[in-house]
LOPA-509891 format. One record per residue (C-alpha): x, y, z; residue number from 1. Coordinates in Angstrom, 3 decimals. Example, Ala and Ser with C-alpha at 12.3 -4.5 7.8 and 13.67 -1.06 7.14 Angstrom:
ATOM:c1:c2:c3:i
ATOM:12.300:-4.500:7.800:1
ATOM:13.670:-1.060:7.140:2
end
This chain:
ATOM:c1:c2:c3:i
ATOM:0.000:0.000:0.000:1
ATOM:1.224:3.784:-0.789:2
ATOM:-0.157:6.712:0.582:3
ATOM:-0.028:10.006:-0.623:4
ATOM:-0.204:12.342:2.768:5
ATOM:-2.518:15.044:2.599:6
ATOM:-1.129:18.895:2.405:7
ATOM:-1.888:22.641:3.047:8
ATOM:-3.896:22.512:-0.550:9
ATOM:-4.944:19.046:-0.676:10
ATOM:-6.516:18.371:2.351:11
ATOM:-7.394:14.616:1.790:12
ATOM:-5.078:11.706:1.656:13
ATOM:-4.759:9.207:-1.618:14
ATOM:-4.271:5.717:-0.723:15
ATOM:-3.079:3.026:-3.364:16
ATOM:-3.629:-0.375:-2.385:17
ATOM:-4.804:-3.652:-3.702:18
ATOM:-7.969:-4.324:-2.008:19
ATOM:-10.423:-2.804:0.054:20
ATOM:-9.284:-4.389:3.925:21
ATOM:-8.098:-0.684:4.808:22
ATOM:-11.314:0.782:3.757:23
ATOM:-13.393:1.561:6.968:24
ATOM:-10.502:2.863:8.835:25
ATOM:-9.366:4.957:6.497:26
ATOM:-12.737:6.592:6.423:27
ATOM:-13.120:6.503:10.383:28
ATOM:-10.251:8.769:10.346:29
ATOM:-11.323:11.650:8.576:30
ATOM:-15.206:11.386:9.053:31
ATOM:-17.700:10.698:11.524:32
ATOM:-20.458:10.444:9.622:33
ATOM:-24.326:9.980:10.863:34
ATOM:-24.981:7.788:7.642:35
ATOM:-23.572:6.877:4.373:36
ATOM:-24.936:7.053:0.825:37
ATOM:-23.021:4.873:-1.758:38
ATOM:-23.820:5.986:-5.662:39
ATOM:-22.499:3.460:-8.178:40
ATOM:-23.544:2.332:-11.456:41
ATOM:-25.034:-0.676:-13.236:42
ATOM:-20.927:-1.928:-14.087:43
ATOM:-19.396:-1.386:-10.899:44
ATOM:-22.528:-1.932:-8.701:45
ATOM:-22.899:-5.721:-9.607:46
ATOM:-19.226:-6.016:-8.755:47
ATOM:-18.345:-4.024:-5.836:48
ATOM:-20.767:-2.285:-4.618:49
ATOM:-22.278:-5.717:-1.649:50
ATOM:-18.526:-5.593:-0.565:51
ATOM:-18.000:-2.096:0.112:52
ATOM:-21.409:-1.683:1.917:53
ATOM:-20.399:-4.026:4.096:54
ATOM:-17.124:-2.818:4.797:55
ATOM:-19.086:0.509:5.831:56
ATOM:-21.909:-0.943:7.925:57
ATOM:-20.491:-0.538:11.351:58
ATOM:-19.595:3.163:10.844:59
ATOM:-23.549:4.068:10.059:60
ATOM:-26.510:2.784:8.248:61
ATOM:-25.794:2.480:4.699:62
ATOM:-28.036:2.877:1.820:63
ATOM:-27.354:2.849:-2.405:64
ATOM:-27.976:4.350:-5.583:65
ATOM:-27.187:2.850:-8.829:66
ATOM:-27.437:4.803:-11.853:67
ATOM:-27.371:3.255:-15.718:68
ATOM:-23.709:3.057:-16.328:69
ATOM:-22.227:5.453:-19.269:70
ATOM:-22.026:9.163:-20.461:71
ATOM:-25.111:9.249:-21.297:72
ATOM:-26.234:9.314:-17.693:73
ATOM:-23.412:12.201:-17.424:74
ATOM:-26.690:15.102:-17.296:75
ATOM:-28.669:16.815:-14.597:76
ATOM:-31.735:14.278:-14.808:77
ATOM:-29.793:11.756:-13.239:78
ATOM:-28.579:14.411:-10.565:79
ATOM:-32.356:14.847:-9.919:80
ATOM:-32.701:11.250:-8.618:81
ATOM:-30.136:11.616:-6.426:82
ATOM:-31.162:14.407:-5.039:83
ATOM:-34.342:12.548:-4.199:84
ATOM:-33.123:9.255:-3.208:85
ATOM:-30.502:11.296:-0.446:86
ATOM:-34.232:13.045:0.474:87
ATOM:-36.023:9.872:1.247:88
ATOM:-33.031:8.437:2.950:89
ATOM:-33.392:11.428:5.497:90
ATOM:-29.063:12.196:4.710:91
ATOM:-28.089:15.489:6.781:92
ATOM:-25.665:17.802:6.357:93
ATOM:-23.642:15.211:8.809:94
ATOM:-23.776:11.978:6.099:95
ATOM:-20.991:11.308:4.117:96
ATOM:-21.551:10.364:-0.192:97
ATOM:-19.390:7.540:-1.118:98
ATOM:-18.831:7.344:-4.998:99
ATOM:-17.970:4.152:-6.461:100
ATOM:-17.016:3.920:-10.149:101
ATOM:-15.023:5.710:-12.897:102
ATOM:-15.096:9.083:-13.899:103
ATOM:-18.742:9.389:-14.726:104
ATOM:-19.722:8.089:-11.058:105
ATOM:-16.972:10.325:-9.447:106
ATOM:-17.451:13.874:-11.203:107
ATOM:-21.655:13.183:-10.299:108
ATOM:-21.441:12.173:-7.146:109
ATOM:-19.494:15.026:-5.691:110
ATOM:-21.626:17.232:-7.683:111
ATOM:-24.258:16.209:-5.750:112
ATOM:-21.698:16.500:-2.778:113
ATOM:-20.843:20.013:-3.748:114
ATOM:-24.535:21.425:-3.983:115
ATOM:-26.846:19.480:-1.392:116
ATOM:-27.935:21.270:1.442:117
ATOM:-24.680:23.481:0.755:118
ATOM:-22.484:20.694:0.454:119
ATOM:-21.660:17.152:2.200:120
ATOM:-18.391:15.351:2.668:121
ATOM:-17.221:12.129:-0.289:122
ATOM:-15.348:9.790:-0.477:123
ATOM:-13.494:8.354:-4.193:124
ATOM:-13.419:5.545:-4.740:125
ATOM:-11.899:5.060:-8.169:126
ATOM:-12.389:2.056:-10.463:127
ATOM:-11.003:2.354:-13.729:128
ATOM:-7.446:3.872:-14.570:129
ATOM:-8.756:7.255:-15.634:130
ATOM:-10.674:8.012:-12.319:131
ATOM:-7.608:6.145:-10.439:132
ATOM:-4.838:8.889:-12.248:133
ATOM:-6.688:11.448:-13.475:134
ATOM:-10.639:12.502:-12.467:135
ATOM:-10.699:11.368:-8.681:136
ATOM:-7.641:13.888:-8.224:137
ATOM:-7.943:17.792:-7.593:138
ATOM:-11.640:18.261:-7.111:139
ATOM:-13.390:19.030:-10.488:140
ATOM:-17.228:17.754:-10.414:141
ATOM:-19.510:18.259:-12.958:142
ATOM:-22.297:16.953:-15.260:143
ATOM:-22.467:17.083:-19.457:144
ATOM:-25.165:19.900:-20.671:145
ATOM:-26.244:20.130:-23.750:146
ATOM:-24.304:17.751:-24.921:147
ATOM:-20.863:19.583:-23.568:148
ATOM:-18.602:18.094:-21.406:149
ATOM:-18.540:19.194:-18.117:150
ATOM:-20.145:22.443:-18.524:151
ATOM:-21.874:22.749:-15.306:152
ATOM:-19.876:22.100:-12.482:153
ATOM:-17.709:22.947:-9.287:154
ATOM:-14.647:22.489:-7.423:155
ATOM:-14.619:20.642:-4.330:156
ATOM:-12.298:18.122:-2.781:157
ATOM:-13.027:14.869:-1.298:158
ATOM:-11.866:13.873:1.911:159
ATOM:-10.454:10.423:0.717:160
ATOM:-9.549:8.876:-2.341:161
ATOM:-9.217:5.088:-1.503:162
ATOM:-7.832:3.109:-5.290:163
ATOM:-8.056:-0.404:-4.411:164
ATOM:-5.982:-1.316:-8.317:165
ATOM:-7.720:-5.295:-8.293:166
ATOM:-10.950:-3.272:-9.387:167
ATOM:-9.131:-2.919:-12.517:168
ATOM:-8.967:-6.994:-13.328:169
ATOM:-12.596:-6.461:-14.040:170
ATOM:-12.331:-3.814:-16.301:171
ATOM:-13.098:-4.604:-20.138:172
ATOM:-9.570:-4.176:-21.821:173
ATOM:-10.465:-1.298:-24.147:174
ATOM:-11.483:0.546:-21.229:175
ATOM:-8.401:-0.375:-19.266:176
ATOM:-6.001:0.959:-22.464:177
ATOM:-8.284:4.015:-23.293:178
ATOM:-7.394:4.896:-19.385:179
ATOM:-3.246:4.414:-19.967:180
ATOM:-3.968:7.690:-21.969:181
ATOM:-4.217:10.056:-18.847:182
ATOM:-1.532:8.334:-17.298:183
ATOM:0.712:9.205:-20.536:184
ATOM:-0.358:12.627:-20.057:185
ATOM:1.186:12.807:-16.973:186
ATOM:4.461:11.665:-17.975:187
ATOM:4.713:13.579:-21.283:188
ATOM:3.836:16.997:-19.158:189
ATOM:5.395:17.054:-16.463:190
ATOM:7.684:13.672:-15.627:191
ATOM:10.210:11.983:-17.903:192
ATOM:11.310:9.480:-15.357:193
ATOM:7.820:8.262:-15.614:194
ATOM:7.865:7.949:-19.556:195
ATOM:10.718:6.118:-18.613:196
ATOM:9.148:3.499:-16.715:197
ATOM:5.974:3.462:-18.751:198
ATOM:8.582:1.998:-21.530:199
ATOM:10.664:-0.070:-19.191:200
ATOM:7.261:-1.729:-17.962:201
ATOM:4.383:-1.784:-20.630:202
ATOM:4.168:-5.259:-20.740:203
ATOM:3.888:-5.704:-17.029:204
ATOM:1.009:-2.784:-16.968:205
ATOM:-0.693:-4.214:-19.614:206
ATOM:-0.861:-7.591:-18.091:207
ATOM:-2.605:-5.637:-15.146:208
ATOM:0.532:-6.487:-12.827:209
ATOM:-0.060:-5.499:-9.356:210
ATOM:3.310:-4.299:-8.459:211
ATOM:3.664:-2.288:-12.060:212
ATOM:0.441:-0.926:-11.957:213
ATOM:0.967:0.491:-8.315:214
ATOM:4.066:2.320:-8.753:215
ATOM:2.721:3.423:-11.678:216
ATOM:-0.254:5.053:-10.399:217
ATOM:1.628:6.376:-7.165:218
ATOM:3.752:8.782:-9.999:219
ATOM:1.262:9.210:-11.910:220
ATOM:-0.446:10.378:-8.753:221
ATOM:2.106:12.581:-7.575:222
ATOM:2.085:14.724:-10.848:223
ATOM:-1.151:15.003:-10.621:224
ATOM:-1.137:16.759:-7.489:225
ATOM:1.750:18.704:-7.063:226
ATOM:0.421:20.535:-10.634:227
ATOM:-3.303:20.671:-8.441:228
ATOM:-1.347:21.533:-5.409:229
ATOM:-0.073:24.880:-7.005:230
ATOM:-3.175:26.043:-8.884:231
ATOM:-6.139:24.331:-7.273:232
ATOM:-8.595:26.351:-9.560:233
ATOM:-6.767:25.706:-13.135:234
ATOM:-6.360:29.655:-13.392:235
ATOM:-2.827:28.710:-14.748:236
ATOM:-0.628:26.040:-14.554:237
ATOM:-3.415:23.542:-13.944:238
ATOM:-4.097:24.113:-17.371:239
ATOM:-1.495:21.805:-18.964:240
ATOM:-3.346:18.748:-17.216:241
ATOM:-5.503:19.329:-20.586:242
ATOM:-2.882:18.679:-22.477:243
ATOM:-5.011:16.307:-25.529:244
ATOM:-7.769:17.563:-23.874:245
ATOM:-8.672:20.393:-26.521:246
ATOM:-9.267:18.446:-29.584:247
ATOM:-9.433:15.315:-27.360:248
ATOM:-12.994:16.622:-25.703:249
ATOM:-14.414:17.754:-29.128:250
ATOM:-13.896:14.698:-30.981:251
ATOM:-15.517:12.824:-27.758:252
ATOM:-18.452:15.064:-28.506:253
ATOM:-18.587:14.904:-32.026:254
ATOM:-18.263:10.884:-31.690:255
ATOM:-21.446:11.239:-29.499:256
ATOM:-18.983:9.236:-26.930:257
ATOM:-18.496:6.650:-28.645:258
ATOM:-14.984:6.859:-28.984:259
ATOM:-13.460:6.611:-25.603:260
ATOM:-12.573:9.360:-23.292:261
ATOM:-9.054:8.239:-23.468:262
ATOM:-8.592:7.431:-26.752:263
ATOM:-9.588:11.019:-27.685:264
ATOM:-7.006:12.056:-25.265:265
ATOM:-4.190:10.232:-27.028:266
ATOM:-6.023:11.916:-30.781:267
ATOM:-5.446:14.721:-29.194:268
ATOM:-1.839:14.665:-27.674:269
ATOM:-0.591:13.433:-31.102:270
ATOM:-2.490:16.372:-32.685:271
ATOM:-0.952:19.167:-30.111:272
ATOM:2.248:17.769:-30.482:273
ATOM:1.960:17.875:-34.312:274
ATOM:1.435:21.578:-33.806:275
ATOM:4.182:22.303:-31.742:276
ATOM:6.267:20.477:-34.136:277
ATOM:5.043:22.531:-36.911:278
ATOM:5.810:25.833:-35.010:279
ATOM:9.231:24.423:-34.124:280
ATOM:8.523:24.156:-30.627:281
ATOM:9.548:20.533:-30.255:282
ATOM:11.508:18.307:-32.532:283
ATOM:10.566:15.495:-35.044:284
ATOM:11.644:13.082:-33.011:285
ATOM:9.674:14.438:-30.036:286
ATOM:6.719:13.573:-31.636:287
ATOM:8.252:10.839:-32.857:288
ATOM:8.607:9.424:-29.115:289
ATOM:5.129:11.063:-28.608:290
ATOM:3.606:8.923:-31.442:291
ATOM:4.850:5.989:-30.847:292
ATOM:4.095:5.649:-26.849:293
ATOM:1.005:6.043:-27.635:294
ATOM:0.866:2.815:-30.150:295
ATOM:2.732:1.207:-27.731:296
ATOM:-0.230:1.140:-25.212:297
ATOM:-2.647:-0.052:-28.495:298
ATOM:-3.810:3.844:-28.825:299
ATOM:-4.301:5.512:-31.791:300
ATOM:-6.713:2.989:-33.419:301
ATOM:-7.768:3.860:-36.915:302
ATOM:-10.070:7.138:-36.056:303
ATOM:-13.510:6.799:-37.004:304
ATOM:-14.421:9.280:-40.097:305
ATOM:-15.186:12.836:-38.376:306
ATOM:-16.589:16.251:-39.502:307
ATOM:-13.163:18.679:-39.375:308
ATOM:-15.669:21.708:-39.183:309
ATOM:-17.949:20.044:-36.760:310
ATOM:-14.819:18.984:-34.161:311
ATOM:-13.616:22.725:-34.485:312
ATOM:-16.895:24.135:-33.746:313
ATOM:-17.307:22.452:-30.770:314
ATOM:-14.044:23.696:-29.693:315
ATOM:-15.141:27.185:-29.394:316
ATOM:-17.356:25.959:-27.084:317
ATOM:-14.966:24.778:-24.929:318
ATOM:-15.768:24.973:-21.163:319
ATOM:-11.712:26.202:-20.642:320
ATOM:-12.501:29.091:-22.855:321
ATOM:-11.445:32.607:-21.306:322
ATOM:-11.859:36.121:-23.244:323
ATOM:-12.903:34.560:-26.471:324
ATOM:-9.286:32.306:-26.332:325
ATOM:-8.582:28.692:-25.668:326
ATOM:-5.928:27.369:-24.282:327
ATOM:-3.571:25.166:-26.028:328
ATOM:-1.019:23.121:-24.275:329
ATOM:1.591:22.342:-26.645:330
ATOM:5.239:20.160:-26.013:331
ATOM:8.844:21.085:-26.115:332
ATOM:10.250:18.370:-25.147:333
ATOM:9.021:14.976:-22.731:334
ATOM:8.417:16.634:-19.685:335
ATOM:8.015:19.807:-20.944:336
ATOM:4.775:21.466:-22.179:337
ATOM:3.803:24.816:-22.380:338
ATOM:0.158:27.099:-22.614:339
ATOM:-0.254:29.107:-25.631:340
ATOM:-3.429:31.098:-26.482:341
ATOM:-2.909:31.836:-30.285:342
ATOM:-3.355:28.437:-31.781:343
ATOM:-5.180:29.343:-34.872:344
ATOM:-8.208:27.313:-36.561:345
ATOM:-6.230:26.461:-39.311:346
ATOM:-3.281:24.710:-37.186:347
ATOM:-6.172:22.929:-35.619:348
ATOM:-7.773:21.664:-39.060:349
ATOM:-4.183:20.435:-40.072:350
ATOM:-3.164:18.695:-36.869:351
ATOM:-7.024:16.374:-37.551:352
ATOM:-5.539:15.970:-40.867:353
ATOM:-2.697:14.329:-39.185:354
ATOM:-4.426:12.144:-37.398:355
ATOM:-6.848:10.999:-39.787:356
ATOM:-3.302:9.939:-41.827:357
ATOM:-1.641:8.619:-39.115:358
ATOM:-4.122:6.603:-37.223:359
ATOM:-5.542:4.499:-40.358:360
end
């Protein structure tokens, strides 16, 4: 087991381990809570959710919601029935909100959290290797509108995140890759010994080995919060956690989800770092190295057809948008990125170019 100790700006400890025994005491010891909600989905609920409930039990009475699993629960009618289930369940200001899942199941959750009666503790709970890296990490909660991602939201921090990594043996394999992407994201922004070891090891992380997967996720972790730790509302240097993120989100949309969260991401870290090639800021054989990770983890599938117009549309409707400008992360070298507010529509139009030609 690793832990992550909580700090001045991230007041809320991340435990790694590989099962749930440490579960109830690590809950007893930043909560007292008068009763516990547990919102899952129709995936993880099946799975998970008998063992956890009774892991919480003795701490209060325990009650459930499960939700139809996917993004297209990701929307405020689905916030509405939680809303009413915490109602008739009687939950105070005093009962703690326990999310169980991925991403989708995290962001709602402490939504929900974040907005009834003013705001509740929750717990994470992560289940799949995006939530686990990436979602379950810095406080961002939201729900799709409209069919943009994220757009109504909030940030506010859990008091736990408990990753118990077996969860991810029962994760369906494109799910598990689509995931890696975040975690490549961390290493291409901000830490090259972890591109390191994400070479060194693939095979052992794609064979879902214990020991890999932990020490990867405890670095993955750890970039993940000390860019959080500095800029807890993404006024700056947050920002470069969206590195792939741009294009990434829009082709998600455009897709109507049905290409992966994470294999948009890796679309759209080859795309930035296309651009920053283009405008010299990196060299070929950055993306190059950029490129072919990606592969390496079985990303970059051949790219369904897409709308160029239509992706780039949605773009201006990104949520990041600030004074008419979005900003663009773009590389200079592994470990290096940068933010960049002039990235124009036509270096956007030839970057999905790109990847339509290089992911065939």
């Amino acid at each position: 087991m690793k832990q992550l100790q909580k700090t001045a700006t991230r007041p809320y400890h991340i435990i790694v381990t590989t099962d749930f025994n440490k579960l109830k005491e690590s809950i007893c010891e930043v909560v007292k809570p008068s009763s516990i909600m547990v919102i899952t989905d129709t995936h993880v609920g099946p799975l998970y959710l008998e063992e956890v409930c009774k892991q919480l039990e003795t701490i209060a009475p325990v009650f459930s919601h499960q939700f139809e699993a996917g993004e297209q629960s990701k929307h405020l009618g689905t916030i509405t029935k939680i809303y009413d289930k915490l109602i008739e369940c009687e939950m105070d200001r005093s009962s703690l909100i326990v999310a169980l899942g991925g991403g989708v199941v995290g962001d709602m959750s402490g939504f929900v959290a974040s907005s009834y009666m003013r705001g509740i503790p929750f717990v994470q709970i992560p289940t799949t290797i995006v939530a686990q890296n990436d979602s379950s990490i810095g406080g961002k909660v939201g729900v799709d509108y409209l069919k943009h991602k994220n757009m109504v939201g909030a940030f506010y921090q859990p008091v736990l995140v408990y990753t118990n990594l077996s969860t991810l043996r029962t994760l369906p394999e494109r799910e598990m890759i689509s995931g890696l992407a975040e975690v490549l994201k961390h290493a291409l922004i901000k830490n090259k010994a972890l591109y390191d070891y994400l070479n060194d090891k693939k095979d052992k992380i794609l064979e879902q080995d214990l020991v890999a997967l932990e020490e990867m996720t405890y670095y993955s972790c750890l970039v993940k919060c000390s860019v959080v730790e500095e800029d807890t509302k993404e006024l700056g240097l947050r920002k470069i956690l969206n590195f792939g993120h741009t294009l990434g989100h829009a082709l998600e949309t455009v897709s109507d989800f049905t290409i992966l969260h994470g294999e948009c991401v890796a679309y759209g870290i080859v795309a930035a770092s296309f651009i920053s090639y283009k405008r010299g800021l990196c060299t070929q054989e950055t993306l190059e190295n950029v490129t072919n990770l990606c592969k390496s983890y079985h990303l970059l599938q051949p790219v369904m057809p897409f709308d160029i117009k239509e992706v780039l549309h949605h773009v201006l409707f990104d949520k990041k948008k600030a004074y008419g400008k979005v900003a663009f992360i773009l590389i200079n070298d592994i470990g290096a990125v940068e933010i960049v507010k002039d990235v124009t529509e036509d270096e956007m139009q030839q970057s999905l170019i790109y990847i339509q030609e290089t992911c065939q």
